[in-house]
TORFI-93202 format. One record per residue (C-alpha): residue in one letter; residue number from 1; z, y, x. Coordinates in nm, 2 decimals, always signed. Layout:
BEGIN
<A NUM <Z Y X>>
...
***
This chain:
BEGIN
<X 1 <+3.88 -0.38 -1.16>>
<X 2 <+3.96 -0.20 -1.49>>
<X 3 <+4.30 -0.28 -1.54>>
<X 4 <+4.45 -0.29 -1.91>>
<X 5 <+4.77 -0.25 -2.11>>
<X 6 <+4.78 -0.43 -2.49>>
<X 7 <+5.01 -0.25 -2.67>>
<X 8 <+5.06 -0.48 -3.00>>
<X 9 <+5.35 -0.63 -3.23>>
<X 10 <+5.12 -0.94 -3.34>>
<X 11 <+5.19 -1.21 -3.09>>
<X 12 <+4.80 -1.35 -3.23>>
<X 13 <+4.65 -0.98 -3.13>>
<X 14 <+4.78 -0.98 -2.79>>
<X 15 <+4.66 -1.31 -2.71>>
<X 16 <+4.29 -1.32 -2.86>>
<X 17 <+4.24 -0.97 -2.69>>
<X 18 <+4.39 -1.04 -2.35>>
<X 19 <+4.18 -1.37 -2.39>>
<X 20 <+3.85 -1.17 -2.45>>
<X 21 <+3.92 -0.88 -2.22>>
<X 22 <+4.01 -1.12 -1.90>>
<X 23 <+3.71 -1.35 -1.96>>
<X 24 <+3.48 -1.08 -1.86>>
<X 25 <+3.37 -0.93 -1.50>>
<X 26 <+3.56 -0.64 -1.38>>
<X 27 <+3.85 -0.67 -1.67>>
<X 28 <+4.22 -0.74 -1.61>>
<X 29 <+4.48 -0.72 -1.88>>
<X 30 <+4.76 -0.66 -1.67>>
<X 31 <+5.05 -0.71 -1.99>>
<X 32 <+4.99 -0.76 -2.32>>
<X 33 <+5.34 -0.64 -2.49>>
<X 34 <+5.51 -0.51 -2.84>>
<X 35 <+5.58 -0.17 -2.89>>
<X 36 <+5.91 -0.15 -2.78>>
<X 37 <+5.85 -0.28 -2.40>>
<X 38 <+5.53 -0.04 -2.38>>
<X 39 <+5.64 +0.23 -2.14>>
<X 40 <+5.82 +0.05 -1.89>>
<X 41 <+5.58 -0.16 -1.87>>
<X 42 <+5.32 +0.17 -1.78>>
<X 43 <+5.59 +0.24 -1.52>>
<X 44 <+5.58 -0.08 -1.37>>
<X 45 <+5.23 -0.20 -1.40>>
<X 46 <+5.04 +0.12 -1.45>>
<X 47 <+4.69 +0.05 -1.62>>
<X 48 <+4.39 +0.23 -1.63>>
<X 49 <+4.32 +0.20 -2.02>>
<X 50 <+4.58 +0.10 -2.31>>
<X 51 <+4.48 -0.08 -2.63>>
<X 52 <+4.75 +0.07 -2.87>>
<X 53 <+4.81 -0.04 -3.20>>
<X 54 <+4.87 +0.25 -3.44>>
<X 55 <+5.16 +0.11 -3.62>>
<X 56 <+5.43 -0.07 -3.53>>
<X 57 <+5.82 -0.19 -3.68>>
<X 58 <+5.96 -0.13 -3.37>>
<X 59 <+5.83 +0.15 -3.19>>
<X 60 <+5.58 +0.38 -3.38>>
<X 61 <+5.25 +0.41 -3.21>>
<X 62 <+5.21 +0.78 -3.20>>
<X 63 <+5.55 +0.80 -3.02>>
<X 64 <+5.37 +0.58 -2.71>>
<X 65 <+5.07 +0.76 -2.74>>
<X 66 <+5.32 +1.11 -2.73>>
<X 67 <+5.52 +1.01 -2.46>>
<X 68 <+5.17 +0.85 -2.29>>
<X 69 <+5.06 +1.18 -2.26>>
<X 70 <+5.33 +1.38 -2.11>>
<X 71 <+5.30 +1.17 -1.77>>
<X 72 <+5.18 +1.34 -1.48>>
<X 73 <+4.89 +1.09 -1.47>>
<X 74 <+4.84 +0.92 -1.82>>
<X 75 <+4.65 +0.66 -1.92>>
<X 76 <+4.34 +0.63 -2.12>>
<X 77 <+4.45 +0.54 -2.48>>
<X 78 <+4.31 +0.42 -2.76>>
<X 79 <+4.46 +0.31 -3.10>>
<X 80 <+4.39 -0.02 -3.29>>
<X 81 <+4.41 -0.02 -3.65>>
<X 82 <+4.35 -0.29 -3.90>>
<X 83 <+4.27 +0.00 -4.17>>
<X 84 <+3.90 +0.20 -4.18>>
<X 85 <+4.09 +0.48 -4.34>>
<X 86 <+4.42 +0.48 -4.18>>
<X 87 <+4.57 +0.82 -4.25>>
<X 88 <+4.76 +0.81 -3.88>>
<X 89 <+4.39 +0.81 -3.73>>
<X 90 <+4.40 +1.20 -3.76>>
<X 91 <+4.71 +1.23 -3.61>>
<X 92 <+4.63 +1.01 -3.30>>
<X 93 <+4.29 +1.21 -3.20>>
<X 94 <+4.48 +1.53 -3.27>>
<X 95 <+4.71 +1.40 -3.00>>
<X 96 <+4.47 +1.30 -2.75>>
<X 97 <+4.34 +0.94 -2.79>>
<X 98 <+4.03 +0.85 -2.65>>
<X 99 <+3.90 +0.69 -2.97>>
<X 100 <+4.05 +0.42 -3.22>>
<X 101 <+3.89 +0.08 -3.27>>
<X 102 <+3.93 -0.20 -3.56>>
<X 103 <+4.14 -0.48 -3.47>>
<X 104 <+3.85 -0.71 -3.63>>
<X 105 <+3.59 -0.55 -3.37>>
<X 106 <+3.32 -0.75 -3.26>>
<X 107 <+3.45 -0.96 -2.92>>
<X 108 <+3.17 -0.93 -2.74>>
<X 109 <+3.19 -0.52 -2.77>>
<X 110 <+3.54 -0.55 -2.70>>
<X 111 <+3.43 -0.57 -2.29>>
<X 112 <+3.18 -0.30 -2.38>>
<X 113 <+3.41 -0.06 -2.51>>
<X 114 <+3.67 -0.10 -2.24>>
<X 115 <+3.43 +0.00 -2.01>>
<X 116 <+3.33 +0.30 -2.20>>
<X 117 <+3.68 +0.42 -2.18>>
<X 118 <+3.73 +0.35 -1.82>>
<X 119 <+3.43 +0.59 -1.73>>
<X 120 <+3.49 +0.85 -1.97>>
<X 121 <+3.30 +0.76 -2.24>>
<X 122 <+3.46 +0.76 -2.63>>
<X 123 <+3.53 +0.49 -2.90>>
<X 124 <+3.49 +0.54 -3.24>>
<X 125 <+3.47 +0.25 -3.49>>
<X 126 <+3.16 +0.25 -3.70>>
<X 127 <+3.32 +0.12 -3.96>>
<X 128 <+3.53 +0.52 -3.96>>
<X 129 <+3.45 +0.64 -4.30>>
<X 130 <+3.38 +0.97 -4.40>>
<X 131 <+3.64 +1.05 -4.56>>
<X 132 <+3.83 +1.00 -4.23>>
<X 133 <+3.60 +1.23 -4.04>>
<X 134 <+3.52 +1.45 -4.31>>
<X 135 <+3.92 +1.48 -4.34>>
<X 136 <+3.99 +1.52 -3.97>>
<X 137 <+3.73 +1.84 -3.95>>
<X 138 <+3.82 +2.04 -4.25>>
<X 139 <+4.13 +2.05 -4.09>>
<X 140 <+4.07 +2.15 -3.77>>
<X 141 <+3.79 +2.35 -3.80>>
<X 142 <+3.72 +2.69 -3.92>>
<X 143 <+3.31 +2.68 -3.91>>
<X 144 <+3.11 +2.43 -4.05>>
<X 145 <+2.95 +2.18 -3.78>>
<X 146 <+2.63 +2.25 -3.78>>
<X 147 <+2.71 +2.64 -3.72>>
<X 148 <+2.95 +2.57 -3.40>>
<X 149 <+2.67 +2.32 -3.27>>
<X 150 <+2.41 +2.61 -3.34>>
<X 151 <+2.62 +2.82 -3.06>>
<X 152 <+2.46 +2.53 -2.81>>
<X 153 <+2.20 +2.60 -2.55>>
<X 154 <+1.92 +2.27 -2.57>>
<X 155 <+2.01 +2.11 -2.28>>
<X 156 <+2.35 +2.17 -2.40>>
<X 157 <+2.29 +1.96 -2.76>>
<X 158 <+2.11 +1.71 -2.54>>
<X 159 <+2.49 +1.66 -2.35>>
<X 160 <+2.66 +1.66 -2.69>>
<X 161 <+2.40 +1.41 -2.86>>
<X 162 <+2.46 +1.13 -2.57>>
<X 163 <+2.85 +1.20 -2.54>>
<X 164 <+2.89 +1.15 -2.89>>
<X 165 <+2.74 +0.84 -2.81>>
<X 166 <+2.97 +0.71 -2.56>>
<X 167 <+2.82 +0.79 -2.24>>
<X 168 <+2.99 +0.90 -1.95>>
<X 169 <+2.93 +1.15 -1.70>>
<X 170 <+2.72 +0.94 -1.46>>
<X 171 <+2.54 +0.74 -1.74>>
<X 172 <+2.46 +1.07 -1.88>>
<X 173 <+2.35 +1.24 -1.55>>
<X 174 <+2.13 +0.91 -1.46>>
<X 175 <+1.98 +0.99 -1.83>>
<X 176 <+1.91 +1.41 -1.81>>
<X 177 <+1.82 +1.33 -1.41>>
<X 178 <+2.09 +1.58 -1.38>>
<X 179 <+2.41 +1.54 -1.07>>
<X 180 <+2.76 +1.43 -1.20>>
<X 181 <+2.87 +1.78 -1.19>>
<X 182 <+2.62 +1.98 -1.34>>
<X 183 <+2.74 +1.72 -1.61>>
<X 184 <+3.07 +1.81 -1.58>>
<X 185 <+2.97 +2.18 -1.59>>
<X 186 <+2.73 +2.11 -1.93>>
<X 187 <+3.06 +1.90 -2.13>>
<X 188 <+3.36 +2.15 -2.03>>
<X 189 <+3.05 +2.45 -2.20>>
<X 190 <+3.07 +2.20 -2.51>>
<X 191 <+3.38 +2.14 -2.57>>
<X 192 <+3.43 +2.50 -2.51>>
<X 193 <+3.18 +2.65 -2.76>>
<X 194 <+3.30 +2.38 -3.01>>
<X 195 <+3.64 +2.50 -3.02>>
<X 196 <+3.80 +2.14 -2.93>>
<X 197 <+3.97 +1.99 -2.68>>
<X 198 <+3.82 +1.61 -2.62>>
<X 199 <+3.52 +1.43 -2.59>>
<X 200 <+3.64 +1.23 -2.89>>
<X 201 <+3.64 +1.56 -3.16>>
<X 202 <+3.35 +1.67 -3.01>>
<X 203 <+3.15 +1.36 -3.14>>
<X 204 <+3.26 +1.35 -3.45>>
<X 205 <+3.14 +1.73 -3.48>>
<X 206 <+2.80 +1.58 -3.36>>
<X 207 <+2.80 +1.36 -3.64>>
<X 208 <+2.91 +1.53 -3.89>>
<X 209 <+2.63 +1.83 -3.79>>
<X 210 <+2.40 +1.53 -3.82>>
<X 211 <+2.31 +1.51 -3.45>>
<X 212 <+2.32 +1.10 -3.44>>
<X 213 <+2.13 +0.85 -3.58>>
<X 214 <+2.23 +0.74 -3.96>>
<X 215 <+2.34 +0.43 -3.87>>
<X 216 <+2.56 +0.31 -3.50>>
<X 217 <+2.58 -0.07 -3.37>>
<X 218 <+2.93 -0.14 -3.33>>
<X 219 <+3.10 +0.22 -3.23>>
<X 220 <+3.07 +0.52 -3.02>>
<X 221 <+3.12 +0.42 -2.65>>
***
């Protein structure tokens, strides 16, 4: 059972996704709360993935996601947003979320994409323009994509391409006929060679080196 935390200050948000999320198999939204009761209610209920809205009046999302992070055993997190081009999106991958979704996303994905997360996989919205990406590279990239993805081995680009996709470890393994850990071994070399630090920055290098396909259903994951 995946067990999930909505982080949200619309009462209307917390109850459409905790309604979508505990309809399907293996899914259980253990709270859905507002920004304010978010981290003691990690302490008290600890979940597997958080849904965490990227802006809130009372507690500012990238504050959760900060102190998120500095548990012993965090969370995976990723931010809503109700805006494509939200500047704080930069700030929140920089930081160490697992991806950022649209509040408007598609609710049969929503199950999908919570999955994703729970195995490793990353969520990125489709609907991310490239202004966003294009944005969040310049800035933390010295090389242009295409050169730093030029410093992988094939088998190497073949990990990368189905990452950036949203696979995880095993789905990926099942896919290259390869063990989890030789997986493990082929990702850690990625991320490595790209210069990042998460699964997340590493697809958006993929896609901006133009490694995926033009256009993605729904999002990354």
């Amino acid at each position: 059972m995946i067990r999930v935390l909505v982080v949200d200050d619309e009462a209307l948000v917390r109850t459409g996704f905790t309604h979508i999320l505990n309809a399907a198999d293996g899914i259980e939204v253990v709270a859905a709360v507002p920004g304010s009761q978010a981290m003691r209610t990690v302490r008290e209920s600890p979940p597997d993935i958080v849904l965490l809205d990227i802006r809130m009046p009372d507690v500012d999302g990238l504050t959760v996601l900060a102190e998120l992070r500095r548990m012993p055993a965090p969370p995976v997190v990723a931010m809503l947003t109700t805006f494509d081009t939200d500047e704080y999106v930069t700030a929140a991958l920089r930081s160490g979320a697992a991806g950022f979704l649209l509040k408007d996303t598609d609710p049969e994905q929503l199950p999908h994409l919570v999955r994703a997360l729970a195995e490793g996989g990353t969520v990125l919205s489709s609907k991310v323009t490239r202004t966003v990406v294009d944005g969040y590279l310049d800035k933390d990239l010295h090389e242009p994509a295409f050169r730093l993805t030029a410093r992988l081995t094939e088998r190497e680009r073949a990990v990368l391409v189905l990452l950036a996709e949203g696979l995880a470890n095993t789905d990926i393994g099942e896919r290259m006929h390869l063990s989890t850990g030789t997986v493990k071994g082929h990702v850690s070399a990625v991320l490595n060679k790209l210069q990042v630090s998460s699964r997340v920055q590493a697809a958006l290098i993929a896609e901006r080196a133009g490694l995926l396909a033009p256009s993605r259903d729904g999002a990354t994951g």
